[in-house]
C-alpha positions as CSV (number, residue, x, y, z in Angstrom):
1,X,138.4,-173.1,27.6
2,X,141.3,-174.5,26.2
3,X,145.1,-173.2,26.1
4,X,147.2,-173.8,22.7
5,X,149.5,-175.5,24.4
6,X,146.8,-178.1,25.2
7,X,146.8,-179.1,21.8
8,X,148.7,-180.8,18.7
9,X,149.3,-179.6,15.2
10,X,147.8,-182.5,14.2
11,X,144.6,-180.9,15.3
12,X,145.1,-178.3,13.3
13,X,146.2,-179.4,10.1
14,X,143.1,-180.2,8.7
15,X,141.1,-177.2,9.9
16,X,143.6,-174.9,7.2
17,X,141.2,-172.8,5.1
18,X,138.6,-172.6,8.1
19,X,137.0,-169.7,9.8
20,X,137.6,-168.8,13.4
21,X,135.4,-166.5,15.5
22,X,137.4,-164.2,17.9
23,X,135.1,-162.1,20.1
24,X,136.9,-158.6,21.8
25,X,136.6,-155.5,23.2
26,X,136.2,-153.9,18.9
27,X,133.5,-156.2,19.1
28,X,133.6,-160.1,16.7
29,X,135.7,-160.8,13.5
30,X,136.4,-163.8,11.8
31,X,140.5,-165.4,11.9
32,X,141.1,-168.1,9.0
33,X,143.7,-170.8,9.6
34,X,145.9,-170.0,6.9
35,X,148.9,-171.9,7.9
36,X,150.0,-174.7,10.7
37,X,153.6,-176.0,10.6
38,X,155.6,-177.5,12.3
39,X,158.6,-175.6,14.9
40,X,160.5,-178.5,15.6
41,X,161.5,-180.1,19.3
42,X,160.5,-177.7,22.3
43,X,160.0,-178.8,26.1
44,X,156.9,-180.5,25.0
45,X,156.6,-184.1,23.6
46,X,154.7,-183.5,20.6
47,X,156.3,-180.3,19.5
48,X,156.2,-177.0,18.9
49,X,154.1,-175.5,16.3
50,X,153.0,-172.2,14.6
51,X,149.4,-170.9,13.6
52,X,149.1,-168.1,10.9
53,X,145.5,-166.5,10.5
54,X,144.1,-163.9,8.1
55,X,141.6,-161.4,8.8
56,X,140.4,-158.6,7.1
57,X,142.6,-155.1,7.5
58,X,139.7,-152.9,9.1
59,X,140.3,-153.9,12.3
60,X,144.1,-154.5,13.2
61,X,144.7,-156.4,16.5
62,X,147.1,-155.5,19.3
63,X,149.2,-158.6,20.7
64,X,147.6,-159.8,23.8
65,X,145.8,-162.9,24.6
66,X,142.8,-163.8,22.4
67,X,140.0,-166.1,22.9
68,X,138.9,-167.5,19.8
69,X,136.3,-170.3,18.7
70,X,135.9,-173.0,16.1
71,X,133.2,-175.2,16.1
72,X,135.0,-178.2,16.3
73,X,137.1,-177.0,19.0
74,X,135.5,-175.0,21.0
75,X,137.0,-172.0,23.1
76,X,141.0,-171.9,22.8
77,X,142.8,-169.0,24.3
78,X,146.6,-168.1,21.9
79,X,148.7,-165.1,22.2
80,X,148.5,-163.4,18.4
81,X,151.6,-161.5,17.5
82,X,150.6,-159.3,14.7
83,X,153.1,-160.1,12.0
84,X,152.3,-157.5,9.1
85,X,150.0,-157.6,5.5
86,X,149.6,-160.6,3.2
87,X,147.7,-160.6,0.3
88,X,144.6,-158.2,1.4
89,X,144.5,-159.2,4.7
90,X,146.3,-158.9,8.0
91,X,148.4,-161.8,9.5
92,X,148.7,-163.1,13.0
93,X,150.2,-165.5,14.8
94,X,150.2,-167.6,17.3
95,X,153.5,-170.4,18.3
96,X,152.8,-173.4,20.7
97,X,155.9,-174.4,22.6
């Protein structure tokens, strides 16, 4: 398993409009990268960054630590914040420092 702060938002970038699988205790749902952009400088070398998902409003999250996969990625392990409705679905998340 990899941590987000393992990783680049160059990775990201092209992965915007993808599904993610998250698997938790409500059972699986799918996350769609919605959003990676850039935070500016932080204590790491290549920057931090920010990860908005979507997912569908049935099943809100709590914040806590999430495992989530992606086929091309594997098994990455973010904190989601919750951070309210857009559109018809429900945002999270997640800030790499």
């Amino acid at each position: 398993m990899t941590d987000l702060a393992a990783l680049e938002l160059r990775v990201f970038e092209p992965l915007i409009g993808e599904t993610f699988r998250l698997s938790c205790d409500v059972g699986d749902m799918d996350l769609v990268l919605h959003e990676a952009q850039a935070l500016g400088p932080s204590i790491r070398s290549r920057g931090a960054f920010a990860l908005v998902f979507r997912a569908a409003p049935e099943r809100p999250l709590s914040q806590q630590l999430y495992t989530i996969h992606h086929p091309a990625l594997g098994n990455i392990q973010l904190l989601l914040i919750p951070i309210g409705p857009q559109g018809d679905a429900l945002a999270y998340e997640a800030i790499s420092t």
